[in-house]
N, C-alpha and C positions, 0 to 999 in steps of 0.2 A: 419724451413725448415727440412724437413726429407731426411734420407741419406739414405733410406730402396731401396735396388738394387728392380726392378722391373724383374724378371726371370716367364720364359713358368714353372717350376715347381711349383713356387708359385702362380702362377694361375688358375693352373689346380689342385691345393690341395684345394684352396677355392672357387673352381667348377664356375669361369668365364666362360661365354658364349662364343664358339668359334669365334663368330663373333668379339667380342671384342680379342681374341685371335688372330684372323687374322689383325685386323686393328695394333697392336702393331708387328706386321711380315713386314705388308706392310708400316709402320712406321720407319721400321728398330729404334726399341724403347726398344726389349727386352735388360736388363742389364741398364738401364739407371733409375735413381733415382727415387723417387715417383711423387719429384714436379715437374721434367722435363716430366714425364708420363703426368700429370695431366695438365701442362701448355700445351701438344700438345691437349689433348683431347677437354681443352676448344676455343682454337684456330681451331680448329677442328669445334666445334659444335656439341661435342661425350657429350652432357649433363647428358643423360641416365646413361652410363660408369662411370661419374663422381661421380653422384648419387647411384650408386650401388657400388662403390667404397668406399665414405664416410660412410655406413651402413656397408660393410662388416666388415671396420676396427673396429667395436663396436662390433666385435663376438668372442668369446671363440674361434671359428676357425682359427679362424686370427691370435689373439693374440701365440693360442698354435705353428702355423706352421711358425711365423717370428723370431723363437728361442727362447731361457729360458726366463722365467718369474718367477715372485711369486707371492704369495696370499698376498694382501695387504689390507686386511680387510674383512667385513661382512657384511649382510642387508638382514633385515627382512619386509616383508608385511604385515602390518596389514589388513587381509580380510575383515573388516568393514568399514575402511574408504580408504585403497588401496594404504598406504603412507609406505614408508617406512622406516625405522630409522635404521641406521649403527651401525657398533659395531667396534670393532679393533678388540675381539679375539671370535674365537670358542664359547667360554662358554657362554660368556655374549649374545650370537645370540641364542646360544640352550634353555637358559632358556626365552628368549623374543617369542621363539614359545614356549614353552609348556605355556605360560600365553597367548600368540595369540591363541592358542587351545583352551584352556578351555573360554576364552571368548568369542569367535564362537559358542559353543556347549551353552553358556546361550543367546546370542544374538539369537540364532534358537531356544529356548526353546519351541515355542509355533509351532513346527514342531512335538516335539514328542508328541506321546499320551498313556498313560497306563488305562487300563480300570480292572478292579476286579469284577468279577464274586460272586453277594449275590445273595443269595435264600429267600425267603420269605417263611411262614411257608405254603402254599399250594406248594413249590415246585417249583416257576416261578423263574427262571434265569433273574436279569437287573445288566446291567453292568455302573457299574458308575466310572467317570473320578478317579483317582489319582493320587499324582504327580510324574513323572515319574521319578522323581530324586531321592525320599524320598521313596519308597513305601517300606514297610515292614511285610506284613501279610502274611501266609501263606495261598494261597487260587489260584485257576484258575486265571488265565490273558490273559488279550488279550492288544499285544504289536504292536504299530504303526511303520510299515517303513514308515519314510519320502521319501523315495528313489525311492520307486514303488508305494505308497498310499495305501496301502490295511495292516489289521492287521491278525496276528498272534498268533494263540491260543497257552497256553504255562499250562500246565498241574499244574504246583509248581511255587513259589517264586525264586527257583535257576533257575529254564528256562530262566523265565520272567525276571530276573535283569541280566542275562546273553546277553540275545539277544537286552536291550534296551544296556548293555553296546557296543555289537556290533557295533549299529546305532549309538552311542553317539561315537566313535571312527571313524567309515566310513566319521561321519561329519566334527571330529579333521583332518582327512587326506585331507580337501576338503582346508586346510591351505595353503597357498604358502610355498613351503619349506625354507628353506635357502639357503643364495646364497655367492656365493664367489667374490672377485674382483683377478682376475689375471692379470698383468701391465706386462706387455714385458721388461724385465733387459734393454735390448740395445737398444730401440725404445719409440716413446713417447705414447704406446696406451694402451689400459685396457678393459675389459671387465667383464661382470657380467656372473658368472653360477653358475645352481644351484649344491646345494651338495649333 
């Protein structure tokens, strides 16, 4: 059972619909506890209310405006397979994305493309694949955004590994970030945000 007063300012902080605003006026319900809210509404047949109610209480909004809370751990997204695995502190969630990064950026490897500019002894320019992770020669390049699809001439070696590290970074950021668990001190509810 929850003892959480039902109040017109907590409702209009987690932007209820005034019609459900009015029904809890015409209920004469404002100030009365959640489950006495929640037992009129289903007596009622306010199903919608109910259900928008249960999903509010799972939001950082919620949590942050029913008073103090804390951070009660961590969780990370693996963007490959979309599961998430917990941490208890900071650090050990920081370093689980910098390893979720970098194996995003080899999981999409066949997204980048680096191409090298040889000349043949008449003079003709063909441009042949290298690998865009390793390449090391000093010479023209033409660098692939995955982003927009179209490649990019790059005059040196410092361009060209410059701008593939750009893409290989825009890809790292395409990560879920970290996320926080905030739990309500005085109440029994929690929520996930990101950091």
């Amino acid at each position: 059972m929850s003892n959480l007063i039902i109040t017109q300012s907590l409702l209009q902080t987690i932007n209820a619909c005034q019609e459900a605003q009015d029904y809890m006026t015409e209920k004469n319900l404002w100030g009365q506890t959640e489950d006495v809210v929640l037992a009129n509404m289903a007596e009622d047949g306010k199903i919608a209310y109910i259900q928008w109610w249960n999903g509010i209480v799972k939001t950082p909004l919620f949590v942050q405006t029913i008073g103090t809370y804390s951070v009660t751990g961590y969780r990370v997204q693996d963007p490959i397979t979309n599961q998430y695995q917990e941490f208890s502190t900071f650090n050990e969630a920081e370093a689980q994305l910098i390893t979720n990064k970098s194996a995003f950026i080899i999981y999409n490897k066949n997204r980048f493309s680096v191409n090298q500019d040889i000349e043949d002894a008449d003079g003709n320019t063909t441009w042949i694949p290298v690998d865009p992770f390793t390449f090391d020669v000093e010479d023209n390049y033409q660098v692939f955004n995955p982003f927009v699809g179209q490649y990019t001439f790059c005059a040196n070696l410092a361009e060209a590994k410059y701008l593939q590290s750009q893409y290989e970074q825009e890809m790292a950021n395409q990560v879920p970030p970290i996320q926080q668990r905030i739990t309500s001190n005085n109440y029994s509810y929690s929520a996930w945000e990101n950091v």
